[in-house]
N, C-alpha and C positions, 0 to 999 in steps of 0.2 A: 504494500500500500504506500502509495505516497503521498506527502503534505498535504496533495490539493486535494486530494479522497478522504482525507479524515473528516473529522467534524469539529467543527467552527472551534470549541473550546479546547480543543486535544489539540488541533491544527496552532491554535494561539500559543499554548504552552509549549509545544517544538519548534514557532518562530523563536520562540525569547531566549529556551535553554539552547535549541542548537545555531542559531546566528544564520541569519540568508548571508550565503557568499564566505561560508569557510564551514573547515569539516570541525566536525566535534573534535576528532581527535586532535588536529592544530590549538583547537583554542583549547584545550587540555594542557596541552606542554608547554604551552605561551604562557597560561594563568597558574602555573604549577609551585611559581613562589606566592603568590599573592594567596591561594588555598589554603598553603603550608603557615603562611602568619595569618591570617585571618584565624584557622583552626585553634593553632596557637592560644590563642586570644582567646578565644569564645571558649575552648575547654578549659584553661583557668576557672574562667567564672561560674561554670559548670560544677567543677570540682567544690567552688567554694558552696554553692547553694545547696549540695546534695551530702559535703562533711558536715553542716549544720544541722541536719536529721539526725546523724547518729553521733555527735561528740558531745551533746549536751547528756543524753543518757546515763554517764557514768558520776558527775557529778551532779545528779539531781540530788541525792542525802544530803553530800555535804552543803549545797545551794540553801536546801531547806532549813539546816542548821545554825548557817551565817545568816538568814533572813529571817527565822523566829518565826518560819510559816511551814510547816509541815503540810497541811491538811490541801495548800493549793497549789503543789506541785504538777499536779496533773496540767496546771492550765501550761506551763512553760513551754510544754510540748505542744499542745490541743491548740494554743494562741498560735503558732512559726502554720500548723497544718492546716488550721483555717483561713487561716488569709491569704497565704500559698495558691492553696485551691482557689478561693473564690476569685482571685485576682486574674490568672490565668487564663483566660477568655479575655478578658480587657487587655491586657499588655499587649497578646495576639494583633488585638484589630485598633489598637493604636501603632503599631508598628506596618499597618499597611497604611496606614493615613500619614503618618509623618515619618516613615522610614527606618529599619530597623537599627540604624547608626544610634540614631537621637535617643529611642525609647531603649536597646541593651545599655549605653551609657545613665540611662536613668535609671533602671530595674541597680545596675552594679552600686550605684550614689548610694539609693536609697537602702541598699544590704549595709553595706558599709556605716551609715548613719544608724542602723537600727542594731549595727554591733558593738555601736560607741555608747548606746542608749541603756544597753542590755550589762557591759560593762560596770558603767557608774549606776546603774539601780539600785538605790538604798532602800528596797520595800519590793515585798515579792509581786505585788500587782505593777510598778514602775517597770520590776522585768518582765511580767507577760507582757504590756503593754508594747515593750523594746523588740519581744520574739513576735511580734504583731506587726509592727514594723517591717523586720526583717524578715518574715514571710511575704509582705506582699513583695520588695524587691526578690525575693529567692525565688517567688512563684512567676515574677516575671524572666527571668533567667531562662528557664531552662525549654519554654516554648519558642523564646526566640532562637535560644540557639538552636533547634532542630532548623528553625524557619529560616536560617542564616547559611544553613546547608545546601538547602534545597536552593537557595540564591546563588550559591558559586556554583555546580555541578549537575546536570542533567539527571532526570530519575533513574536512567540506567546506572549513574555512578553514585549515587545516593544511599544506598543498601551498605556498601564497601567504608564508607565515609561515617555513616548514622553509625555503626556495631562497635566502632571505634571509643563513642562515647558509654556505653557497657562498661569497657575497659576500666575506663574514669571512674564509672559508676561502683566499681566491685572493688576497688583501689578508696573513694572515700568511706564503703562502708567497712572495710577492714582498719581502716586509718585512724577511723572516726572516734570509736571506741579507744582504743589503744591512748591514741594522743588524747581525749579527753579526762582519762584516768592519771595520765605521764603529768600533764598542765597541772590540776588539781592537787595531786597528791604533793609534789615538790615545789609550785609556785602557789596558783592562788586558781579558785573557779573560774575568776572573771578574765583570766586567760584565754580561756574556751573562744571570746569574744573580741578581747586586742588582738590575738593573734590575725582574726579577719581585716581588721587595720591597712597594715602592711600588703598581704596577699590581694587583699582587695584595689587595693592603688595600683599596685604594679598590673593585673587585669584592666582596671581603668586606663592605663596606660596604652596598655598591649592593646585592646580594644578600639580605641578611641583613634589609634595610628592605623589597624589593619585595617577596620571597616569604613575609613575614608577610600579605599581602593573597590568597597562591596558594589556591585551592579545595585541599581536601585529600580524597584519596579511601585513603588509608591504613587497612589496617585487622591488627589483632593478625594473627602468621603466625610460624610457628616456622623459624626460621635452619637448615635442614639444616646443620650443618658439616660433617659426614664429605661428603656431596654436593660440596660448596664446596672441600674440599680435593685432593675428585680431580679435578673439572675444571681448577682452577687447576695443580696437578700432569702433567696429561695436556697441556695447554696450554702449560707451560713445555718439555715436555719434547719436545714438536713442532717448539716455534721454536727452539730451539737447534738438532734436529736439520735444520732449514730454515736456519737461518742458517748453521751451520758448513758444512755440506754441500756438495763441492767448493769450498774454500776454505782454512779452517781447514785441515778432515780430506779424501781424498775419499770419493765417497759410499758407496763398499762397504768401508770402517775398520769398525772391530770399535766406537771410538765412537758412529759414526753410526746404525750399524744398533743398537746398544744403544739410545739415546735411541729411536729408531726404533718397539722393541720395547716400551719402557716407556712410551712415550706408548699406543699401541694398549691396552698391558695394563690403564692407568689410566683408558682410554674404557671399556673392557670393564665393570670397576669399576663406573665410573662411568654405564652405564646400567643395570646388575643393582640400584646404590643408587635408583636415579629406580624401579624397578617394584614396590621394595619400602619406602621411605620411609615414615612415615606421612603427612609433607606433605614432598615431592622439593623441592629446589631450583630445580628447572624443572618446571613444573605439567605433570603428561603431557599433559591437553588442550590445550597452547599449543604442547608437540611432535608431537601428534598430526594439528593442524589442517591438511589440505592447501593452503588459503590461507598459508599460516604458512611450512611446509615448502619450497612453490613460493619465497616473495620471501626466504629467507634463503638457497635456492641461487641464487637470481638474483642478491641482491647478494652474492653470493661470489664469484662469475665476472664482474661488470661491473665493480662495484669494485675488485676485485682486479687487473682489467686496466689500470685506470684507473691503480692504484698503481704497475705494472708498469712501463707504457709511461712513466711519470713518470721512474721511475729508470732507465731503459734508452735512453732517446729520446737523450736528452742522449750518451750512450757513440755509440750509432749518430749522431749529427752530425757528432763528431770523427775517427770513423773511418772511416765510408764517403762523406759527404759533407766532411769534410775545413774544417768550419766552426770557425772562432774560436770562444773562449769565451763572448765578449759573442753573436754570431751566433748561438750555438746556445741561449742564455738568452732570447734575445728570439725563438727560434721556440717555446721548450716554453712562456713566456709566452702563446705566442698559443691552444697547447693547454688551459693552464688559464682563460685568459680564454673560449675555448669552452666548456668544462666550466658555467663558471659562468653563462653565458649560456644555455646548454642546461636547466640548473637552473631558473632562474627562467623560462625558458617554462615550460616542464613545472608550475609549481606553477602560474600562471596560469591553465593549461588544464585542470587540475586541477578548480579551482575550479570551474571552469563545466561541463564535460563531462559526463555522465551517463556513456557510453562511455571511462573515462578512461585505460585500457590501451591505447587507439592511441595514444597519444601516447609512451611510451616504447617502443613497438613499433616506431614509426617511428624512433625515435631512434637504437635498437640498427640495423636495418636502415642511417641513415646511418655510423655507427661500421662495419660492419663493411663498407661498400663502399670508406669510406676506406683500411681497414685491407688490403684486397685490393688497391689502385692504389700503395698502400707497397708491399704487397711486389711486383706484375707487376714496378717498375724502380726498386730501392730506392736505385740510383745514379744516377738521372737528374733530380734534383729540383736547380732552382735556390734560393735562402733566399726568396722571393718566394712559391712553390708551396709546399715544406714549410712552409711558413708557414700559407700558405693551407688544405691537407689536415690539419694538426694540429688546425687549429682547428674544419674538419670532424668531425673523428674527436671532438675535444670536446665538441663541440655533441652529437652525437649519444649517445655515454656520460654525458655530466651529465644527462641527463632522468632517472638513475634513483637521483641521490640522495635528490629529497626521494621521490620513488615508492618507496622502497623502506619509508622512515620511515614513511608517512602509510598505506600498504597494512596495515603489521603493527599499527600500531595499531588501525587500524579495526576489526579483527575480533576483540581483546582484551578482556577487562572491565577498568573502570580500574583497577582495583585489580591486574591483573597489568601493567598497562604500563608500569611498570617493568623488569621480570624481563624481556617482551618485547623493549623494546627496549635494553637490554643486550645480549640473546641475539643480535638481529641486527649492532649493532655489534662485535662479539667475532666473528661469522662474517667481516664485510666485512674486519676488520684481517687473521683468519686465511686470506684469501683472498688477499689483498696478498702474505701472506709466501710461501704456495705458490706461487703464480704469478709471483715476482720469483724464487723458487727457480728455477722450472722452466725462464722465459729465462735465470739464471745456467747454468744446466747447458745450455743450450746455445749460447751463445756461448764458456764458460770451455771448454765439451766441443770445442771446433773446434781448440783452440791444439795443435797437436803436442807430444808425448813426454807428453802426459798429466799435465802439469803444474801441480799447486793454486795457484792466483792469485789474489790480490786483485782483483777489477776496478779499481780507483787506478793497478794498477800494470799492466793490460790494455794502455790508451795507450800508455804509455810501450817496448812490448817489441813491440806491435802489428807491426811492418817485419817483424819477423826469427818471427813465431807461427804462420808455416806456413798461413792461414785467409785463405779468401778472403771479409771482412768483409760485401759485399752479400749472397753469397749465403746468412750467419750470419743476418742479418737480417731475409733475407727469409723462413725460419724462423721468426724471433721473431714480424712483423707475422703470418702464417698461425697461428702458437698462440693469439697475441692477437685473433683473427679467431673464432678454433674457439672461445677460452672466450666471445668475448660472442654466438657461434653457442649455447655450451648458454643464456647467460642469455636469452636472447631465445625457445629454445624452451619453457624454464621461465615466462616470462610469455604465454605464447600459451597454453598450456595452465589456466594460473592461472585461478579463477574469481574474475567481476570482482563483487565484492559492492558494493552504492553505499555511497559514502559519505555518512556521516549528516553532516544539516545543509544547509539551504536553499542554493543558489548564488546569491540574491539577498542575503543578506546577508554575501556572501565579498565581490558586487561594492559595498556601499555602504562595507565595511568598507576597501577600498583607495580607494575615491573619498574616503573621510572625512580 
């Protein structure tokens, strides 16, 4: 098929990415430094927004004990993960209005400001308020930078480029921990947070110098705000009612089911504003598109399982297999080193496949056979074997990170991929938080007399909780089995459009 046989918006995205009047692969090796410092740059900032999830975890005690507030630790976390998310759609589709230079240079400020905030916090609500802050910069981060990808490199070479930042990803979560515990114990907590200081400026830097060379496909677009406030509204009011939800309150509280109510009514809102906007904050034809539709339920249910099994894995080591805490860190290690490995095949294959939807077809398929041999005998696994099946189950669910990124883009015009890819990072976070709801409510749902727990303090009461913890478990792997059962029927059905751009110059581009 050629350019003038496709269709009008597939045809627009191969003018832009592959250039009238020169071959992909020329302008590959021509643009080969300018990728190279651009990338640079944007995985920095990367790195920083995705160590801030996991380095504050080890000094939550001691935080609690310098601030004389035990009881609202929860928020430090709950504050960075709210506003993260809910922001994340807006940074998107300001970054197609004024250009992704302008708005990554503001997502990094505002990290950086909400780490000097977090720092000097004399009062445990001054620091959620700080980790509220630096969520909405962190939650603007890490959309643009997928969407800053897709701006240098064609989707053919997109797969190869996206798996990359996995890498990053499995490097901050192993990092994260480690140096939050190193900080704390020998300097001071509020380390955690100068430290982003420094790392951050120099990104700002890096940033600021590569992305004046970025192709810019920006063009004038009016900022719905009423649009923008109900999503953000409807979206706070979800996560709260998913994070409190048998814990805080339980789930049938007159709280719960409020937030409950008010998020729904703020969806409701909020798509009666998208049919009658004069330009919607989410373009209807990027809601409408079944390509579109398919890979944002997909990555709801893979990633979200992904998030799941992350936070839950660890609880199920100590309690039905009964492993140390070093033991049970070096088996979920071997999960996200799966994960990440899984990743960068998958862009690889990518690259070259015409066919390029078996490949996480197959992936999910291995995820979910793992996920069935957890639960047949979720107590007979030596650290050798769980070892071994995490990393299975990884391999198989990382094939659909960068697939999830490199599908939505492709079938965007540049100028909404922004908005797009916000939209699907905002679903994959929202999926996380459902499906880590939905193993809490059934493992917290096991404990007899119906009583609201912390999971922290799950371990510790575990003996006397009435629950026979394998068979809790084996529950959780069959839910986690069922959600990557939808995402895997949402990619079977997916229609597989090619992605634009030669696979000969994805392969001189990685030989180069």
């Amino acid at each position: 098929m050629n350019l003038n046989q496709m269709p009008d918006q597939t045809r627009a995205i191969a003018d832009v990415n592959l250039g009238r009047g020169a071959s992909a692969s020329n302008r590959v090796s021509a643009d080969a430094a300018t990728i190279r410092a651009v990338m640079v740059g944007i995985m920095l900032a990367m790195f920083l927004s995705a160590l801030e999830q996991t380095i504050v975890a080890p000094a939550l005690p001691t935080i609690g004990r310098s601030l004389n507030d035990i009881n609202n630790l929860s928020w430090v976390v709950s504050a960075y993960l709210l506003s993260a998310t809910a922001v994340t759609p807006l940074f998107g589709k300001l970054s197609d209005i004024y250009g992704r230079r302008a708005i990554m240079l503001l997502g990094v400020s505002i990290f950086i400001l909400g780490s000097v905030a977090c720092a000097l916090a004399p009062t445990m609500w001054a620091l959620v308020l700080g980790r509220a802050l630096q969520g909405v910069g962190g939650g603007g981060i890490l959309p643009l930078a997928h969407t800053i990808v897709a701006d240098l490199v064609t989707p053919r070479e997109r797969p190869r480029v996206q798996s990359y930042t996995s890498v990053m990803f499995m490097a901050a979560s192993i990092l994260g921990p480690v140096l939050g515990g190193f900080l704390t114990d020998y300097w001071h907590w509020s380390m955690i947070f100068w430290i982003n200081v420094p790392l951050g400026a120099i990104a700002l830097a890096m940033t600021d110098r590569a992305l004046r060379r970025l192709p810019r496909h920006d063009r004038p677009h009016r900022l719905d705000l009423a649009g923008a406030a109900l999503m953000v509204a409807a979206a706070i009011a979800l996560m709260l009612a998913l994070s409190w939800g048998g814990k805080r309150y339980p789930w049938t509280s007159p709280e719960i089911l409020g937030l409950g109510a008010a998020s729904v009514l703020f969806w409701v809102l909020f798509w009666l504003r998208l049919r009658r906007a004069p330009e919607p904050f989410i373009p209807l034809a990027v809601m409408k598109d079944p390509v579109v539709v398919a890979i944002v339920f997909a990555g709801f249910f893979s990633i979200g399982a992904i998030t799941g099994l992350a936070i839950y894995v660890p609880l199920y080591l100590e309690l039905v297999l009964g492993l140390s805490a070093s033991a049970s860190g070096l088996a979920l290690i071997s999960f996200m080193v799966g994960a990440t490995i899984g990743s960068l095949i998958c862009g690889r294959l990518m690259a070259r496949l015409d066919r390029y939807k078996r490949v996480p077809i197959v992936g999910l398929l291995i995820g979910i056979v793992a996920l069935c041999i957890l639960a047949a005998n979720p107590a007979g696994f030596s650290l050798f074997e769980i070892s071994a099946l995490l990393a299975l189950c990884g391999l198989g669910l990382g094939t659909m990170y960068p697939l999830t990124t490199v599908v939505i883009q492709n079938v965007v015009l540049p100028h909404q991929m922004g908005t797009a890819t916000g939209l699907l990072n905002f679903f994959r976070l929202l999926g996380g938080a459902f499906i880590v709801a939905g193993f809490g409510a059934i493992v917290l749902g096991s404990v007899d007399g119906g009583q609201v727990l912390d999971l922290d303090r799950l371990g510790h009461v575990a003996p006397g909780a009435g629950a026979d913890f394998a068979v809790v478990f084996r529950l959780v792997f069959v839910a986690a089995a069922a959600c990557v059962g939808l995402a895997l029927a949402a990619m079977a059905f997916m229609a597989e459009r090619p992605l634009q751009g030669p696979a000969r110059a994805a392969l001189e581009a990685e030989q180069a």
